[in-house]
C-alpha positions in Angstrom: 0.0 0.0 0.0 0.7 3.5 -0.1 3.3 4.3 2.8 3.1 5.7 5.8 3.2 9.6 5.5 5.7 10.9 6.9 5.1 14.3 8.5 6.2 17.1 7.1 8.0 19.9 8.8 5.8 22.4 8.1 3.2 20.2 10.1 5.4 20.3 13.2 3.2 21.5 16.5 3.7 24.9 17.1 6.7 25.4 19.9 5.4 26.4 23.2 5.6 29.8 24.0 8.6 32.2 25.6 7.7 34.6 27.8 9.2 37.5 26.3 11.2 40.1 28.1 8.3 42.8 27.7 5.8 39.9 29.5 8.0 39.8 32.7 5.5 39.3 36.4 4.6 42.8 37.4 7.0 44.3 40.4 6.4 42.6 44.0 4.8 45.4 45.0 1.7 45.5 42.3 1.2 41.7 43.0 -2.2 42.0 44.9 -1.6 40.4 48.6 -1.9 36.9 49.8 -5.1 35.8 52.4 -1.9 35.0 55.0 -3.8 37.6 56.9 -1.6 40.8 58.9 1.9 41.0 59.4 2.8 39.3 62.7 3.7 42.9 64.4 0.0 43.8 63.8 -1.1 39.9 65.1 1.2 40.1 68.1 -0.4 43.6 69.0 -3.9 42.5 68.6 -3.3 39.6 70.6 -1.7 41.2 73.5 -4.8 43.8 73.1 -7.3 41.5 73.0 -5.8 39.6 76.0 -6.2 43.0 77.9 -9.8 43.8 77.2 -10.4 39.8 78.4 -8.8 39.9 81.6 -10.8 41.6 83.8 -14.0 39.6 82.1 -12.2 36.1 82.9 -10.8 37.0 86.5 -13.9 39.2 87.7 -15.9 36.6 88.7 -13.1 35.3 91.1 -12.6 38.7 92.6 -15.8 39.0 93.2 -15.6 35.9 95.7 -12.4 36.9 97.3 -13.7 40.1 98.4 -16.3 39.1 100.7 -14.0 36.1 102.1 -11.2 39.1 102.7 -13.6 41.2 104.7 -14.8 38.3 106.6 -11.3 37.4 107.6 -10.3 41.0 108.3 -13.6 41.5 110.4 -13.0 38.0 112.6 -9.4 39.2 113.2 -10.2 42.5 114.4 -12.8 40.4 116.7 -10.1 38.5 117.8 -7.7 41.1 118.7 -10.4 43.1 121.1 -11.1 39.9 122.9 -7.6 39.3 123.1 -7.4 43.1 124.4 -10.7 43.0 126.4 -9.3 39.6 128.2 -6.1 40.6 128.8 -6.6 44.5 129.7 -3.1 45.3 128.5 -2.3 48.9 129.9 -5.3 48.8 131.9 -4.7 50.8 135.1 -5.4 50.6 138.9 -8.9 51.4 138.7 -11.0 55.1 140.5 -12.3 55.3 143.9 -12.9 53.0 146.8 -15.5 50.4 146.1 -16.2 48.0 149.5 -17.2 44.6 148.2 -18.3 41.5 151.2 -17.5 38.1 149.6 -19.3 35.4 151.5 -18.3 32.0 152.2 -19.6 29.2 149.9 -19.2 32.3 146.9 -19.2 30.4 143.4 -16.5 31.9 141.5 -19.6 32.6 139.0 -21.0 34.5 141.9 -17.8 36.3 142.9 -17.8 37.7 138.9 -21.7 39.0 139.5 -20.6 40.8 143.0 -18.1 42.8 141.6 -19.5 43.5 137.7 -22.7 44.3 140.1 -20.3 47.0 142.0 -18.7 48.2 139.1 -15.2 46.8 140.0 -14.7 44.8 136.9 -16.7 45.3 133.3 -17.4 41.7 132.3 -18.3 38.9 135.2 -18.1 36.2 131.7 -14.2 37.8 130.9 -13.6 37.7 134.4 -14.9 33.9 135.1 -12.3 33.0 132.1 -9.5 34.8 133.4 -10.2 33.4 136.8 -9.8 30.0 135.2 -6.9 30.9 133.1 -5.2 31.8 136.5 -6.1 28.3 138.0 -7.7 30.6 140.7 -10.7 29.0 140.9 -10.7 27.3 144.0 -8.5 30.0 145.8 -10.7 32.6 146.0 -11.5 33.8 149.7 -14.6 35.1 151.2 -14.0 38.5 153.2 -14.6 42.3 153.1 -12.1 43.8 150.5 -11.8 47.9 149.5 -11.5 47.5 145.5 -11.3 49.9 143.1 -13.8 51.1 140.5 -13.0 49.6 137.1 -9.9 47.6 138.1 -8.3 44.9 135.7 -9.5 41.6 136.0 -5.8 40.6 136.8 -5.5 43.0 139.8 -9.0 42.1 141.4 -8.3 38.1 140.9 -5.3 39.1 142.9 -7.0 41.0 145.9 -9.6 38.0 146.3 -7.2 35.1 145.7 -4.8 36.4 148.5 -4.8 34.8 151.7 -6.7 36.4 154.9 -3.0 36.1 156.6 -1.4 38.3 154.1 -3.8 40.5 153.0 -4.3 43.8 154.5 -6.6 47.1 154.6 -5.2 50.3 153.8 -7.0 53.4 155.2 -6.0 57.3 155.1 -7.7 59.7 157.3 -7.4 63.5 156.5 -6.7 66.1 158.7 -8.5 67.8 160.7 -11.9 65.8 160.3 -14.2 64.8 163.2 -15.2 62.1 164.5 -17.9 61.6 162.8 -16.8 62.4 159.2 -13.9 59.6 160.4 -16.7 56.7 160.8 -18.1 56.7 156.9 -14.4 56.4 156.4 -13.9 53.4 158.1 -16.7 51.9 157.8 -16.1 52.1 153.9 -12.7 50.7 154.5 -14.5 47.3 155.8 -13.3 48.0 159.3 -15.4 45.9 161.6 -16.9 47.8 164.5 -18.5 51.0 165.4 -16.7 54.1 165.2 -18.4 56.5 167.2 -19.3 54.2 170.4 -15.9 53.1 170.6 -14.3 56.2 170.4 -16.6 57.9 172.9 -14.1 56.0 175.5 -11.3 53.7 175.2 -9.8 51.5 177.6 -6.5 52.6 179.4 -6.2 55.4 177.3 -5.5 58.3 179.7 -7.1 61.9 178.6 -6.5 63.3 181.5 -2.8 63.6 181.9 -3.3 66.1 178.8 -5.5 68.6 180.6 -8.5 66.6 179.3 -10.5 64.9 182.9 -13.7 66.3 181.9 -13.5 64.7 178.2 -16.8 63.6 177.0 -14.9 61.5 174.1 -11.5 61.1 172.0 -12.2 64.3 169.3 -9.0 65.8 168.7 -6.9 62.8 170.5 -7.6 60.7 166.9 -4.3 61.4 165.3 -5.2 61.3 161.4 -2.9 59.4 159.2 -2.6 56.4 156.7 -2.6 53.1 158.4 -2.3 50.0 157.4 -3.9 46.9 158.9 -4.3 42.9 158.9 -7.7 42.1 156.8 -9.1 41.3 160.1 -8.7 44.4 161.5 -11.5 45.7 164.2 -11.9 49.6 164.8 -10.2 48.9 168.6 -7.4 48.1 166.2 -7.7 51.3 164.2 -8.3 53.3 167.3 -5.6 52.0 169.6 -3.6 52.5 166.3 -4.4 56.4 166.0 -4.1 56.8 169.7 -0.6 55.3 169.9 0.4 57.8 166.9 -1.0 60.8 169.0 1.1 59.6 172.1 4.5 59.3 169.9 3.9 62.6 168.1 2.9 65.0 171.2 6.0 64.3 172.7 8.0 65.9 170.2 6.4 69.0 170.4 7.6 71.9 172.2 4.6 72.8 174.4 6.7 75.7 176.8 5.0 78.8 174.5 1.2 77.9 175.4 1.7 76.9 179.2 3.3 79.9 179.8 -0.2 81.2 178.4 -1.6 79.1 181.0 -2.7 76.5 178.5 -2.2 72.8 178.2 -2.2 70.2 175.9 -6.0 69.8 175.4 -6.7 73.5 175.2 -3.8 73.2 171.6 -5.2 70.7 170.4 -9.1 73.1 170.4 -6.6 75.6 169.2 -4.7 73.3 165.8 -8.8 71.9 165.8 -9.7 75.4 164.8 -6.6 75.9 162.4 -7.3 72.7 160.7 -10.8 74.3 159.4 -9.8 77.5 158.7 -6.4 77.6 156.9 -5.7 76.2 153.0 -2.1 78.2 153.2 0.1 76.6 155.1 2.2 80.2 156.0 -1.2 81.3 157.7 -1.0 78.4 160.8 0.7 80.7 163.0 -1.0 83.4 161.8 -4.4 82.1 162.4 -2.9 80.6 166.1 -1.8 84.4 167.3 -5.1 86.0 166.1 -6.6 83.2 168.8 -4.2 83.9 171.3 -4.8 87.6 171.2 -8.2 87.3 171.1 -8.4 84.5 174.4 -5.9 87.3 175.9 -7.9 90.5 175.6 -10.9 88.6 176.0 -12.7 89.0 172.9 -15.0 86.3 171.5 -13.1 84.1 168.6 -16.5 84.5 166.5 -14.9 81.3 164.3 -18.2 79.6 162.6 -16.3 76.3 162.5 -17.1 75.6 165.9 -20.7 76.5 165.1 -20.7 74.3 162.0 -19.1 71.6 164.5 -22.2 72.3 166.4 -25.0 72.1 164.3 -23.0 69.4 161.6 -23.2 71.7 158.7 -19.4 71.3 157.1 -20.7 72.4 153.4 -23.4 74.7 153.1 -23.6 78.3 154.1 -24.8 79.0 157.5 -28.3 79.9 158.3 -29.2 82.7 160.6 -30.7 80.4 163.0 -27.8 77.8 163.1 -25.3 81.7 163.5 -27.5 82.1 166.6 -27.1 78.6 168.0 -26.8 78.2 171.9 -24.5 76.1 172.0 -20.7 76.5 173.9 -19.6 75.7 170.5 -20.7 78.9 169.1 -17.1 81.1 170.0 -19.9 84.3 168.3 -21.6 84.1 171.6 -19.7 82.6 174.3 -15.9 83.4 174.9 -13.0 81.5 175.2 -12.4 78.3 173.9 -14.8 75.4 173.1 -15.6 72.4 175.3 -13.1 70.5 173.4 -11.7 70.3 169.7 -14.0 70.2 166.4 -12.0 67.5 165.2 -8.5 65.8 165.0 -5.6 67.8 164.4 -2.3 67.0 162.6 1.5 67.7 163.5 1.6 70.9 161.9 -1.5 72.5 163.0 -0.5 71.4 166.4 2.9 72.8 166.3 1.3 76.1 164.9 -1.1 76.4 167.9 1.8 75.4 170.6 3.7 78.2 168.8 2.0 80.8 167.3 3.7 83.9 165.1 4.5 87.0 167.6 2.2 89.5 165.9 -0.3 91.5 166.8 -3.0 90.5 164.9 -6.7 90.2 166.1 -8.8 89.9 162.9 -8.5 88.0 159.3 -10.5 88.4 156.4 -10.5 86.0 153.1 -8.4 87.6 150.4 -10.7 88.2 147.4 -9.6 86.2 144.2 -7.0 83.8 146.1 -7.5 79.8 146.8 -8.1 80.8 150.6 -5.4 83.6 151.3 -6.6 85.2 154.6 -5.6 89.1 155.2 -4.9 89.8 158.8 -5.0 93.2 160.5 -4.6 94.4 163.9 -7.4 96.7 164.2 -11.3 96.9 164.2 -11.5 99.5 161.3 -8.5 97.9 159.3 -11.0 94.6 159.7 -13.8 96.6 158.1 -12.0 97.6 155.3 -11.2 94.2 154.7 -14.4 92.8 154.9 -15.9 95.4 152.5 -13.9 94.5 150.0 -14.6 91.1 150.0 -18.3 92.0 149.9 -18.0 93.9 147.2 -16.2 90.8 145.5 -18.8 88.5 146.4 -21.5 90.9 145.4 -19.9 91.7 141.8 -19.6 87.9 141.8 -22.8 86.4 142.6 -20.8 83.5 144.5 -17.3 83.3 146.5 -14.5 85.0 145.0 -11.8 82.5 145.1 -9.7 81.5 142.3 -8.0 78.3 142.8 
């Protein structure tokens, strides 16, 4: 047969095409930009933005529940910290005051915290039953009479009820210059068993009258006034014999030569430092005051001192009344002369030493000094006196009340 044809190179396929020159790929920055998304600068940022704005959303609902749990903690800590201060009373102090508190025998300790929290002597009878128990005081706490103090620590009251009787003791401080019967509210406060004023109307083997005192009706001015401190089981003989014994050692180291040359003895200086006692605040003014009386008992001219009137009728505060100024009584030195029966109350050392030696002046009247804390001015004659006295009216009237300044 025919043969094969044979292909002709005119038939060839066309060659595939070259990219010419001209057709090169447009520059890299025409080419239009992958879906790859921003550069990673810009995906970092947004990240770390993103993870901002989400905290707060992720984490809030865990603050949330911390916050309550915190101020719960914070409250029951501060709770524990005023027991802890309320229980312990750190820096606590001694307490006001004299508060006299009788603990009876067969006391609970649960009724020992009642008697004082009811007196006022401790704040909490639950705090104090605990720190009683703390102690391990519990069973060695000891009916008695005890002088407390208003508001004392728990720690300083256990240790006033848990001492025993043998070593305990009662500490009482009489002022100067105060009667007998302002003395018995004192002791009886202190817990001092017995009665004042029937004991000291007499005692025993004490001897008045070898002072110039035989017609004595009691022990006023003989009661020498001091601190003293006793056994808890203490009596008022104890007290007395105590303040008598202190008057005995104390008179016999005073110069009494002066006032029995005045023909007075020891009694009639102890009416005298009585007096003194109630009318001087400046100490200075002792002998002062004691001469006035001396003058006056010498020319024979009534002391007119209302503190033996106020001894009298018992009036030591208030202003006197007419009627009580006109009191018949020998205690009223405005109406009879001379000295009182006996003192107005119970002297100490320096009043006595001030009325067995008085100052060497010639005064005869004193007035109180207007605007002074009890400054007295003292003059030797009736007009000076007047003078005096006016001015301190005036004072008082401009006033409306006593002129002192103190």
């Amino acid at each position: 047969g025919p043969p094969a044809p044979v292909e002709s190179p005119m038939e060839e396929p066309p060659p595939a095409p070259v990219e010419s020159p001209m057709e090169e790929t447009a520059p890299r920055a025409q080419r239009p930009r992958r879906s790859a998304g921003p550069p990673l600068g810009e995906r970092v940022a947004a990240l770390r933005a993103r993870a901002a704005r989400g905290a707060p959303r992720r984490s809030g609902g865990a603050a949330n529940l911390l916050r309550p749990a915190t101020v719960i903690l914070a409250l029951v800590a501060l709770a524990f910290v005023w027991f802890l201060w309320a229980f312990f009373q750190p820096f606590h102090g001694d307490g006001t005051g004299r508060v006299v508190v009788k603990i009876p025998k067969g006391a609970s300790v649960s009724d020992v915290a009642d008697l004082l929290d009811e007196n006022g002597v401790i704040s909490s009878a639950t705090l104090f039953q605990g720190r009683v128990t703390l102690a391990g005081k519990r069973s060695e706490l000891y009916p008695g009479t005890y002088t407390l103090a208003s508001g004392m620590s728990y720690g300083d009251a256990i240790d006033a009820i848990s001492t025993p009787p043998k070593k305990r003791t009662i500490v009482i401080s009489i002022p100067e210059g105060l009667s007998r019967a302002q003395v018995a509210p004192i002791v009886n406060d202190a817990g001092v068993e017995g009665d004042y004023m029937r004991l000291t109307d007499r005692f025993g083997d004490f001897v008045a009258k070898r002072y110039g005192a035989a017609g004595a009706k009691n022990l006023e001015g003989f009661l020498f006034p001091a601190t003293y401190e006793l056994p808890a089981d203490a009596t008022v003989k104890d007290l007395v014999g105590r303040q008598l014994d202190a008057f005995s050692d104390r008179i016999s180291g005073i110069d009494m030569s002066y006032a029995e040359s005045k023909n007075l003895n020891v009694y009639d200086v102890l009416k005298i430092a009585s007096m003194i006692e109630r009318e001087v605040q400046v100490p200075e003014e002792r002998r002062l005051v004691a001469a006035v009386i001396y003058n006056r008992l010498k020319q024979d001219i009534p002391l007119g001192i209302d503190a033996t009137t106020r001894f009298a009728v018992g009036n030591y505060t208030k202003p006197l009344s007419p009627a009580e100024l006109e009191t018949d009584s020998p205690y009223n030195t405005r109406i009879y002369g001379g000295l009182p029966p006996g003192p107005i109350g119970n002297p100490g050392e320096a009043a006595i030493r001030a009325a067995a030696n008085p100052a060497r002046v010639s005064y005869l009247y004193y007035v109180v000094k207007p605007y002074t804390c009890g400054e007295h001015v003292f003059s030797s004659s009736y007009a000076e006196f007047e003078q005096n006295a006016a001015a301190y009216n005036d004072a008082l009237e401009k006033e409306g009340e006593a002129p002192t300044r103190c």
